[in-house]
C-alpha positions in Angstrom: -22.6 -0.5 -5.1 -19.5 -3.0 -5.1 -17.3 -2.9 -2.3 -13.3 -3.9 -3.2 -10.2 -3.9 -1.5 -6.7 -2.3 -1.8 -3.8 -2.6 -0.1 -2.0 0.5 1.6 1.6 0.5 2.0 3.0 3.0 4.4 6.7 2.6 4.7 10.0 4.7 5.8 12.2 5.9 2.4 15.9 6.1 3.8 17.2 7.2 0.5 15.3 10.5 1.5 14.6 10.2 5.0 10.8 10.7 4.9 8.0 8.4 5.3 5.7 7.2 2.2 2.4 5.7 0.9 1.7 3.3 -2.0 -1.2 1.5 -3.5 -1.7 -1.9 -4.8 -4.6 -4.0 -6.5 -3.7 -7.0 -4.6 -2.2 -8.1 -1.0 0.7 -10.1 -3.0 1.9 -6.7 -4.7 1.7 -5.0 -1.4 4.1 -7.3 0.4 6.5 -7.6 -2.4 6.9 -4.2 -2.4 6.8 -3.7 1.1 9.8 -6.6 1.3 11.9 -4.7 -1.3 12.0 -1.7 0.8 12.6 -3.1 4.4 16.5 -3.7 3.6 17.9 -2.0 6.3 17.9 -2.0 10.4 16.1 1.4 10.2 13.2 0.4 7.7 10.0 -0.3 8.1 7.1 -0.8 5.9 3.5 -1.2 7.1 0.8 -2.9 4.7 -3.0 -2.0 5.3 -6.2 -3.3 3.5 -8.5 -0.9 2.5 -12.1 -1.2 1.7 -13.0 0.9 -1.1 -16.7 1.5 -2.5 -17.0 2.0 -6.3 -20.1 4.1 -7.3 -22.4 3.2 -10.5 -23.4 6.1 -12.0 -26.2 5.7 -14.8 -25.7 7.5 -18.3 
């Protein structure tokens, strides 16, 4: 088995007023996207690495 990462990103959606998650390869992707939506004194976003296992499965 091969443990990875991915990055979580938990952040607050004024546009709609409700909170939301997103998922990103890489740590660099995460914060660039949490950045773009932490524009306003109300936002917040929250970024969260994630160890994932991936699972061989023989054919």
């Amino acid at each position: 088995m091969e443990k990875q990462q991915e990055f979580h990103v938990t952040y607050f959606d004024a546009d709609c007023g409700r909170i939301r998650a997103e998922s990103f390869d890489t740590k660099e992707e995460a914060e660039r996207f949490a950045s773009r939506n932490c524009t306003g004194e109300d936002s917040w976003a929250v970024v969260d690495a994630v160890a994932i296992e991936q699972v061989r499965i023989a054919a």
